[in-house]
C-alpha positions as semicolon CSV with decimal commas, in nm:
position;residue;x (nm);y (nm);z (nm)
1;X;1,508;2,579;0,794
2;X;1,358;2,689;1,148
3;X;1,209;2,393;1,344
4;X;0,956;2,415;1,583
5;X;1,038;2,334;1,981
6;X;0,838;2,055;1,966
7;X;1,070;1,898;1,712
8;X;1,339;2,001;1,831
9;X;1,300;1,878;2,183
10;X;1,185;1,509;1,938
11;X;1,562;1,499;1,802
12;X;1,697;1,540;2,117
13;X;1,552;1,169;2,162
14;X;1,760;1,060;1,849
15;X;2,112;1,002;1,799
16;X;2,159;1,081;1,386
17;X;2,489;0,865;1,390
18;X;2,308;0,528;1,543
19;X;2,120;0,277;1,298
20;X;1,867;0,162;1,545
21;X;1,722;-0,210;1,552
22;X;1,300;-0,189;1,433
23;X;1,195;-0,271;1,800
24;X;1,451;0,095;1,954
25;X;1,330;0,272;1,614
26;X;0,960;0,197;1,675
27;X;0,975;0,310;2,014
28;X;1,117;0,604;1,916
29;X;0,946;0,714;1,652
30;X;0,598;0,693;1,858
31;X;0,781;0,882;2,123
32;X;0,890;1,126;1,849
33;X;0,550;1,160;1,744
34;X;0,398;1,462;1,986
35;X;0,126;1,701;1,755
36;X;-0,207;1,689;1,855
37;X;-0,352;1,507;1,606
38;X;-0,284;1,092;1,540
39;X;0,044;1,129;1,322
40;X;0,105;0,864;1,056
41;X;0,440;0,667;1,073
42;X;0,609;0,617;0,722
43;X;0,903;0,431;0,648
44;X;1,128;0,544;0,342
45;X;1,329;0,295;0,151
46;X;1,609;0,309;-0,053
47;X;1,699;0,068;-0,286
48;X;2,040;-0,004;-0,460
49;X;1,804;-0,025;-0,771
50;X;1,756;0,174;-1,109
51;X;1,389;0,204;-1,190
52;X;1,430;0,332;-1,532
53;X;1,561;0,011;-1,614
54;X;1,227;-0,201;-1,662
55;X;1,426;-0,501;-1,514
56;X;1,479;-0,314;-1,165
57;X;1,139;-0,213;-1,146
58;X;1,015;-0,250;-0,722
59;X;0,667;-0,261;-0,719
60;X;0,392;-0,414;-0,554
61;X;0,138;-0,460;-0,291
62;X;0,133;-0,578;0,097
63;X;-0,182;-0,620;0,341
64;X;-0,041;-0,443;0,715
65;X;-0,157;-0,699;0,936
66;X;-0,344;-0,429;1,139
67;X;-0,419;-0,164;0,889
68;X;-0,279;0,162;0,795
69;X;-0,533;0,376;1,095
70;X;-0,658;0,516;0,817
71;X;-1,020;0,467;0,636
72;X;-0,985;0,434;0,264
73;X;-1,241;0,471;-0,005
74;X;-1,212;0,231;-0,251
75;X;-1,340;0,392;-0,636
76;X;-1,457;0,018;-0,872
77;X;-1,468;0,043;-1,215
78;X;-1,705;-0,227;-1,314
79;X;-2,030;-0,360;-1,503
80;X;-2,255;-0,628;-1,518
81;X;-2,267;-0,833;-1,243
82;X;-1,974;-0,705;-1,124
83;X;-2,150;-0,365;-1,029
84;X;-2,303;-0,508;-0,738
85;X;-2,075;-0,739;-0,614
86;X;-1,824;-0,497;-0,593
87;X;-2,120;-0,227;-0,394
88;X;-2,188;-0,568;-0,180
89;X;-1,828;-0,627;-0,069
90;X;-1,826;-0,245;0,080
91;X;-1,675;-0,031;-0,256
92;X;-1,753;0,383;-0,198
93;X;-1,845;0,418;-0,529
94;X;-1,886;0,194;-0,845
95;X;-1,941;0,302;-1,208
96;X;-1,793;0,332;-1,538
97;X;-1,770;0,553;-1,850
98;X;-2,006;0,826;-1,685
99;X;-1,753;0,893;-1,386
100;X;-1,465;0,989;-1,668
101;X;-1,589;1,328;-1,687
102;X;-1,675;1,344;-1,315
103;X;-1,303;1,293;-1,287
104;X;-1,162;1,444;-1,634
105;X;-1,366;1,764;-1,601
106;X;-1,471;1,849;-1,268
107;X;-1,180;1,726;-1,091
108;X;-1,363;1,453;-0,857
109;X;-1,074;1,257;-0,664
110;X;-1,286;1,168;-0,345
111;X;-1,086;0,755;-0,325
112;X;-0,853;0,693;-0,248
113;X;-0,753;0,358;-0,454
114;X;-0,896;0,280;-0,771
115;X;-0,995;-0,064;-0,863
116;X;-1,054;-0,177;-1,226
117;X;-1,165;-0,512;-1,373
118;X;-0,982;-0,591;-1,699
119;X;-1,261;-0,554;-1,956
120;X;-1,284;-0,193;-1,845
121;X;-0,939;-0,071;-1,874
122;X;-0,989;0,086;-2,209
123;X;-1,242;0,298;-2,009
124;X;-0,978;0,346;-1,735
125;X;-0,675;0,385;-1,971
126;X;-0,826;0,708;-2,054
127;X;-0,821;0,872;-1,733
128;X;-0,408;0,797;-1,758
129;X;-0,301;1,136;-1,761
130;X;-0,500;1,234;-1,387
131;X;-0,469;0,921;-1,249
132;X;-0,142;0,837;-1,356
133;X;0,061;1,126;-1,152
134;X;-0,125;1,075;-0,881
135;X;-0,022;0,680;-0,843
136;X;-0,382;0,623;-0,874
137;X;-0,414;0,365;-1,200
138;X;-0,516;0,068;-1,156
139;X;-0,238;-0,185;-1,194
140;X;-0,255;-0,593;-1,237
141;X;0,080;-0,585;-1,007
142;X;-0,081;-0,442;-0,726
143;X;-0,402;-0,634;-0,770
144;X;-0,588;-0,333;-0,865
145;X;-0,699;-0,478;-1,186
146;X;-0,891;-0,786;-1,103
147;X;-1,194;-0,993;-1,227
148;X;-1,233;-1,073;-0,831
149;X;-1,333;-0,740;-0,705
150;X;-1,451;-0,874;-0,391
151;X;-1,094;-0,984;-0,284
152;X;-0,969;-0,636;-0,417
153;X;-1,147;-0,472;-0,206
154;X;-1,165;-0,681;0,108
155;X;-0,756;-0,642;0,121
156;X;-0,736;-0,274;0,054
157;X;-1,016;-0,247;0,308
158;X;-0,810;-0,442;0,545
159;X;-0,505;-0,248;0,493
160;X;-0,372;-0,319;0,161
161;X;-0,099;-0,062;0,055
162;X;0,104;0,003;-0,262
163;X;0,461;-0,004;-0,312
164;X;0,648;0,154;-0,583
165;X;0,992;0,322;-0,657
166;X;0,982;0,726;-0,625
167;X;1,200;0,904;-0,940
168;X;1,521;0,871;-0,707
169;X;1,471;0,500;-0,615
170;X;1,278;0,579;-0,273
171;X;1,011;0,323;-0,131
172;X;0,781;0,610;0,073
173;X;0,479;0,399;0,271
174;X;0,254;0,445;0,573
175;X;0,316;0,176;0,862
176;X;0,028;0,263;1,124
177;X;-0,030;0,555;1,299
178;X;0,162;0,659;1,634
179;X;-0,157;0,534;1,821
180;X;-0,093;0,168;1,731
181;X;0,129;-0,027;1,963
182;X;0,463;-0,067;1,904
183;X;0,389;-0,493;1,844
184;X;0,145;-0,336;1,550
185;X;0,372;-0,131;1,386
186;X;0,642;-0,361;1,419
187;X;0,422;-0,646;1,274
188;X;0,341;-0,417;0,964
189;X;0,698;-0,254;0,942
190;X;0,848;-0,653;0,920
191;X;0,512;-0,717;0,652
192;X;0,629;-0,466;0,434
193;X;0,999;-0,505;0,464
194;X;0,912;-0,868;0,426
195;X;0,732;-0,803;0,075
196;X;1,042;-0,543;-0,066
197;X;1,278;-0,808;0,049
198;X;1,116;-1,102;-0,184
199;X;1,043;-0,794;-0,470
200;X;1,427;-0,763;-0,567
201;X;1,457;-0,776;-0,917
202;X;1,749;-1,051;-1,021
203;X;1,903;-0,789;-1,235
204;X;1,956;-0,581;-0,922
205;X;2,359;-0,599;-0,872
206;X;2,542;-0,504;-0,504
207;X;2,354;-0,346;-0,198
208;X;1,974;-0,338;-0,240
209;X;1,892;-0,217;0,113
210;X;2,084;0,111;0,092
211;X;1,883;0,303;0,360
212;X;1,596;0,246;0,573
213;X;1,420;0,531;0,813
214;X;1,087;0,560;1,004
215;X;0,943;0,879;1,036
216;X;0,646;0,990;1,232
217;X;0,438;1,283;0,964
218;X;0,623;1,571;1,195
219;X;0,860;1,418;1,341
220;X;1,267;1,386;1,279
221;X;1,382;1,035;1,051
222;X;1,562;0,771;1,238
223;X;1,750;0,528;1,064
224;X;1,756;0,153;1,101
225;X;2,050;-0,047;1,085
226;X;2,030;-0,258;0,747
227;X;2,194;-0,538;0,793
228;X;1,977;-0,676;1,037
229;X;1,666;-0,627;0,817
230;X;1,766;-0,821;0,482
């Protein structure tokens, strides 16, 4: 695969042997980070984990102390009362059985997260098959399906992300964007390592930190050293 210069002159700044410590990674995955738009930083995870085992199942949520640099729209499935206290605490849009063929038919995806309170699942459960491969049902683990839609959306608002295992046991998440200072995205980096860290399943046996790498959107992976992170 051809590389651009630009990326090429980025792994020049990156020894692929060297596990770095999350203050030299951070510093140079910003550095790495040169298109000329605000790229996001990610960090991949892999765990020593097998989620097809329900037991070994990593998933959750984690608030990024400052954010993810990104606004999110926040789609609340609610009625009742709930309608406007979820409009009042700053939800993009709020409805209920007429947005399933919005969605279903017309292929509406304009949110980003989806919020749900429990009495409308059964509404929600039948949107499974578009939401669901697109990580975008509601789930009681990651607080998406709440009676408190307030809180719900005051932490996704605030930089709430979502953390589950990928079909090859891969933790893929947005830390900041290579605008934030390094403190920032080494606050949020140690936030969500922090939350994996206190997710591992007891039935998880040996090594569950197997690899961890930042990586800006177009920029090269650099690796982290392990040991020093669990």
């Amino acid at each position: 695969m051809k590389r651009g210069k630009k990326y090429t002159d980025s792994a020049k700044l990156i020894d692929r042997t060297a596990q770095y410590d999350v203050a030299d990674a951070i510093s140079l995955v910003r550095k790495s980070a040169v298109a000329k738009f605000d790229e996001t930083i990610e960090a991949h995870i892999r765990l020593g984990v097998d989620g097809r085992h329900a037991d070994q199942q990593v998933r959750g949520a984690v608030v990024l102390p400052h954010g993810t640099g990104k606004t999110v729209r926040v789609l609340v499935f609610a009625k009742g009362d709930k309608v406007n206290e979820a409009l009042a605490a700053g939800a993009d849009f709020v409805g209920g059985d007429e947005l399933i063929p919005k969605i279903q038919n017309d292929g509406w995806f304009e949110f980003d997260v989806v919020v749900a309170t429990p009495d409308m699942m059964g509404v929600v459960g039948r949107l499974g098959r578009v939401l669901g491969p697109k990580g975008l049902m509601p789930n009681p683990k990651a607080g998406t399906v709440t009676m408190d839609v307030t809180k719900a959306v005051n932490d996704i608002k605030a930089g709430k992300i979502e953390y589950r295992l990928d079909k090859t046991n891969i933790i893929h998440v947005p830390v900041g964007k290579a605008s934030f200072t390094e403190e920032q995205l080494a606050d949020n980096f140690q936030a969500l390592m922090g939350a994996i860290i206190k997710a591992k399943p007891a039935a998880a046996k040996g090594q569950y930190l197997r690899s961890v790498t930042v990586a800006s959107t177009m920029g090269p992976g650099i690796k982290l050293n392990t040991s020093k992170l669990a």
